[in-house]
N, C-alpha and C positions, 0 to 999 in steps of 0.2 A: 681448081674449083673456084667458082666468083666469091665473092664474098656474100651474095643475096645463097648463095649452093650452100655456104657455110652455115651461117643463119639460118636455114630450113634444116638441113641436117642434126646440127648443135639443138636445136627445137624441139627436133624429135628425140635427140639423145637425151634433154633434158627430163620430158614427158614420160617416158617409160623409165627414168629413173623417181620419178614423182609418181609413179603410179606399181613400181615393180620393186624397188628394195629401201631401203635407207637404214640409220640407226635408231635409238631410243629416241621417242617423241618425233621421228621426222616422217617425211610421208611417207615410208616405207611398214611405220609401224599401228595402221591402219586409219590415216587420215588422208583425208582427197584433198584437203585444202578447200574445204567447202565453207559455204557461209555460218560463219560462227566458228570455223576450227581453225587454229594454226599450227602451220607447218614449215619447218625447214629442210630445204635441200641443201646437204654440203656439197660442193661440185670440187673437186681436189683436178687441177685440169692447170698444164704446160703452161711456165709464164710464155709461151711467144703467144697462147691464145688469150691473152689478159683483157687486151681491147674489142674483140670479137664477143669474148662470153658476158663480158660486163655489158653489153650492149644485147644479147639475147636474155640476159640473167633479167635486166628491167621489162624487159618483151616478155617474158615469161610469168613474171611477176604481177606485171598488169591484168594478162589472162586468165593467170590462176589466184582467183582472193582469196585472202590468208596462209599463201603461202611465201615466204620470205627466200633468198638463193643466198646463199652464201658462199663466197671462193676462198680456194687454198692455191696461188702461185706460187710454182718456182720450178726445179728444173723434175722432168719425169724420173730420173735415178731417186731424185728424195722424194718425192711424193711417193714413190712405191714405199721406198725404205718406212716411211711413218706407217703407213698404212700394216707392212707387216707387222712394225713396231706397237700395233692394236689402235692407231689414228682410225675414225669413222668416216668412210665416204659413201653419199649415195651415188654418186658420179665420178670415176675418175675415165679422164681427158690426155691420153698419154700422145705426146711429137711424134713416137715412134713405134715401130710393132714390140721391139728388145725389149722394152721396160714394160710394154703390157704383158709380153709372156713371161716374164718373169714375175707377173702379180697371179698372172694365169695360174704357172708353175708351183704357186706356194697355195695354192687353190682357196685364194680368197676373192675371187670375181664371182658378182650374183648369177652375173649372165653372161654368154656370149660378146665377147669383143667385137665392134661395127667400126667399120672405116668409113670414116667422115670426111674426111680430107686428106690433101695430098702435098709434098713440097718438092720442088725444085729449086737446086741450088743454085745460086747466081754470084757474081764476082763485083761487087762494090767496088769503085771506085771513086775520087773526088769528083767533084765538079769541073768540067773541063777535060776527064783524063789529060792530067797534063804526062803521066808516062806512059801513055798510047795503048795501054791495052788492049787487045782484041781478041787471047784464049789463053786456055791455061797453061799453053808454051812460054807466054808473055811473061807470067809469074816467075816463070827461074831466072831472068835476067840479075846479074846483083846487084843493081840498086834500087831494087824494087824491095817496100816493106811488106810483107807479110804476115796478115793477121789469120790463127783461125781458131774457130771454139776449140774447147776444152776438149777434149775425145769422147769423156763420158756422154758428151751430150750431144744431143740427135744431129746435129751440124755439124759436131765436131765428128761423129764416127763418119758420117756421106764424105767428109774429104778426104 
C-alpha cells in the first residue's frame, strides 16, 4: 500500500473511531468535535506506524475543530496488554492480525477489525552490500551477522 493508500485508510480509521466509540469525555461519549466542543481521540496504534499517524493525527485535527488526537506508541503485544489491563482507546492500530485477535478474543474491540495495510519483509543490508547479498540462502553463510526482531513482534514472528 502507498503511503497516500495509508493516509486515506488511517483517515478513515480514524473518523469512525471519532464518530463510533471512545472513552469518558472523548468523542465516543457524545461529542462530534463541533464548534465549541472538545474532544479527544486516544489512537493506541504500532510504533512502526509513529511517523504515518502523526502525520494523519495533524490532517485530522485540522478537519475536525476541537478535536485533539492523541498517541500511544510501542509494540502491538503491549498496547493490547494495557488496554485489557483497563488502558482507554478509541483506536487501536495493531502491525498484526495475532495481537488484534487477541484484543478481539478478550472482547474488548467496539468494532469490527479493518485491514488497512499491509508488510512485506525485506532483508537490510549496508550500503554497498559489501557481503553480497542476494536471498535468504545468503544469510546462512558464517560470516554474515544476523539481526532479527524479538519473536513477540510482528517482524520478528514473519521470520
Amino acid at each position: 500500500m502507498t503511503q497516500n493508500g495509508i493516509v486515506a485508510a488511517v483517515g478513515a480509521l480514524l473518523l469512525a473511531g471519532a464518530t463510533g466509540c471512545g472513552g469518558a469525555g472523548g468523542p465516543g461519549a457524545g461529542g462530534d468535535g463541533g464548534a465549541g466542543e472538545e474532544s479527544t481521540l486516544m489512537v493506541f496504534a504500532a510504533a512502526s506506524l509513529q511517523e504515518p499517524f502523526e502525520e494523519i493525527g495533524e490532517e485530522f485535527e485540522t478537519a475536525h475543530e476541537g478535536v485533539t488526537v492523541e498517541f500511544n506508541f510501542t509494540g502491538s503485544s503491549g498496547l493490547v496488554t494495557q488496554i485489557q489491563q483497563g488502558a482507554t482507546a478509541d483506536v487501536f492500530a495493531s502491525a498484526d492480525t495475532a495481537n488484534m485477535d487477541k484484543l478481539v478474543a478478550s472482547e474488548l474491540s467496539g468494532n469490527e477489525p479493518v485491514d488497512f495495510a499491509s508488510n512485506a519483509l525485506m532483508i537490510a543490508v549496508p550500503a554497498g552490500n559489501p557481503a553480497a547479498i542476494t536471498d535468504l540462502a545468503s544469510l546462512a553463510a558464517e560470516d554474515i551477522a544476523l539481526v532479527l526482531c524479538a519473536p513477540e513482534a510482528p517482524c520478528g514472528a514473519a521470520t
